[in-house]
N, C-alpha and C positions, 0 to 999 in steps of 0.2 A: 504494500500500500504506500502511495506518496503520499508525503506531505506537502500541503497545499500552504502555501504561503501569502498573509494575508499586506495590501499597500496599510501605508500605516493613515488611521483617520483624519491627520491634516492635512496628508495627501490626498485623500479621496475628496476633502471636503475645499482644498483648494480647489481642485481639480472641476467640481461640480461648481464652484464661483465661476470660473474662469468658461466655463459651457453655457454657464446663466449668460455671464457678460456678452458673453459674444452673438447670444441667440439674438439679446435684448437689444444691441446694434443694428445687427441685421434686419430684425423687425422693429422698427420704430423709435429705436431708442435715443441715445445723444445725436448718431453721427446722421442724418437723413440721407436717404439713397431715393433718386431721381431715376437713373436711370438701372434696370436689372441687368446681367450679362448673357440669362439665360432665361428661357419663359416659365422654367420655374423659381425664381430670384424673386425677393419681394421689394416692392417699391413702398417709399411714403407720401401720404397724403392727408398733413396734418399731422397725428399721430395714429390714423388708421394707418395698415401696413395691408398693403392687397398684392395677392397672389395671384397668375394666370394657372390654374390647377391644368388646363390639358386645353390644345383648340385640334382644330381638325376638319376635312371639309367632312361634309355629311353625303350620304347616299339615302335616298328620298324610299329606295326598294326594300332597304331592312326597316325591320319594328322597329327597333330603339330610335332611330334615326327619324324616322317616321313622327315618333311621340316628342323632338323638336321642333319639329314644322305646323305646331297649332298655333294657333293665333295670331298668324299672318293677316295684316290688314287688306284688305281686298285690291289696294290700289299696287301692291306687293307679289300679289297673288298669283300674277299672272306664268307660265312656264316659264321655266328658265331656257335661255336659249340654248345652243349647242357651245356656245363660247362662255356660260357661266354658270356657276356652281353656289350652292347654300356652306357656308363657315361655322362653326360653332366654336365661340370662346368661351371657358367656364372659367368664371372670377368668385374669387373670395376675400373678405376683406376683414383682421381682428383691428379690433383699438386697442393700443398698449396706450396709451393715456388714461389720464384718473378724472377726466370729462364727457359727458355723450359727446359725440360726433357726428358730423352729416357723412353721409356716403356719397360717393362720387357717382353722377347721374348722367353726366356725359362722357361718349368714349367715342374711341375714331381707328380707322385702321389705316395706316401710314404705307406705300410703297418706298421704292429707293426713287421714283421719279417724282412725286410728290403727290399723284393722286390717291387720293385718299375715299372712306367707303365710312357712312355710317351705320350703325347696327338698326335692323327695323323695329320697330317701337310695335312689339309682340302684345297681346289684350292679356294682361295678366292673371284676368279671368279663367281665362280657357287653358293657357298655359303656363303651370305654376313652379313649372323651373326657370323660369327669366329673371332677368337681374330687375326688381323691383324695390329697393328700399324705400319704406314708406315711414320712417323714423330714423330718430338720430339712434346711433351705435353706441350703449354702453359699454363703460370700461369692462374691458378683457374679454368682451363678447366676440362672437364671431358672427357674419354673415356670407352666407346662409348659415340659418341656423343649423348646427351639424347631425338637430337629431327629424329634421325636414326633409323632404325627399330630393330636391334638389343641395343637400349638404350629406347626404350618402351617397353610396355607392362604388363598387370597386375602382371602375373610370374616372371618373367626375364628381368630385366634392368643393362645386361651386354651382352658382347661378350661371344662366344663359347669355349671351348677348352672338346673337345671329345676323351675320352678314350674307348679304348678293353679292358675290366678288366676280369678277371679269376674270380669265384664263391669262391674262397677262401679269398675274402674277407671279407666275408663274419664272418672266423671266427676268422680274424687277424685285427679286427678293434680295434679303431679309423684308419681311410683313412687322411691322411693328404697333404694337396696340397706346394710344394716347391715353392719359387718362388726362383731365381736367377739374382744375378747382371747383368745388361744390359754390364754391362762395361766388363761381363767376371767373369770367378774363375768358378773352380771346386764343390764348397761348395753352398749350399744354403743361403741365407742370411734372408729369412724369410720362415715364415708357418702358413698356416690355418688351421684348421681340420676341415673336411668334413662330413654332415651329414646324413649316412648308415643305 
């Protein structure tokens, strides 16, 4: 039998400091991150810290895929042509502050040419995995809610935000998703890239 050799407790207990500090960074903490290096990197906004958990374009023929595409408004509705395809971003956002917080309610997808693609404004009704906040984010919360069905699931543990993208994205990538001040402004104030 070996014996098992145990780090000694102010090591462990450094060691778990120095995991806090650094998570706490990363999500929202002193040092603010604008822009992510990978789409799953979290950015701030304010002291929400939002995630892209997974994008992907979608296929209209399978069920899952299927159960994204409700609540398209009618003027949206029409086929997609031969040159474009439906997107699926799923975002999530915790507040590491000790304040409620608004959520960021506008978002934009960015090419490397500059055009860019808004997400369709889905009936929240019909479709209850889209990104909706409809209140400010308490401290330490997360949205979605992670025990809601758009904050499960093996895939996707975030809300929706659905794009019509054109096939020329295909050669103008990196896709980058904007995210913008709750409070207002023209300008983005953060970004993730997306991965195409």
């Amino acid at each position: 039998m070996r014996a098992v050799r145990f780090a000694p407790l102010k090591t462990v207990l450094v060691a778990a400091c120095v995991g806090v500090a650094a998570t706490a960074s990363a999500c929202g903490g002193h040092e603010k991150v604008t822009e992510a290096k990978t789409e799953g990197g979290y950015v701030d906004v304010g002291t929400v810290a939002y995630q892209v958990q997974i994008s992907r374009t979608l296929n209209p023929s399978l069920p899952e895929d299927k159960s994204y595409l409700v609540g398209i408004p009618a003027a949206d509705k029409k086929p997609l042509t031969p040159d474009e395809q439906w997107f699926a971003v799923f975002v999530r956002g915790q507040n590491f502050g000790d304040k409620p917080q608004p959520l960021v309610t506008k978002f934009r997808v960015i090419d490397t040419e500059g055009t860019t693609w808004d997400p369709i404004k889905l009936d929240t009704e019909t479709n209850t995995l889209a990104w909706n906040p409809t209140a400010q984010l308490d401290p330490t919360f997360i949205y979605p809610d992670p025990s809601s069905i758009s904050g499960t699931g093996p895939v996707r543990q975030g809300s929706l935000l659905l794009f019509r993208l054109d096939n020329s994205i295909y050669q103008n990538r990196p896709l980058v998703l904007e995210l913008f001040d709750p409070a207002g402004g023209k300008e983005p104030v953060a970004e993730i890239p997306l991965d195409l």
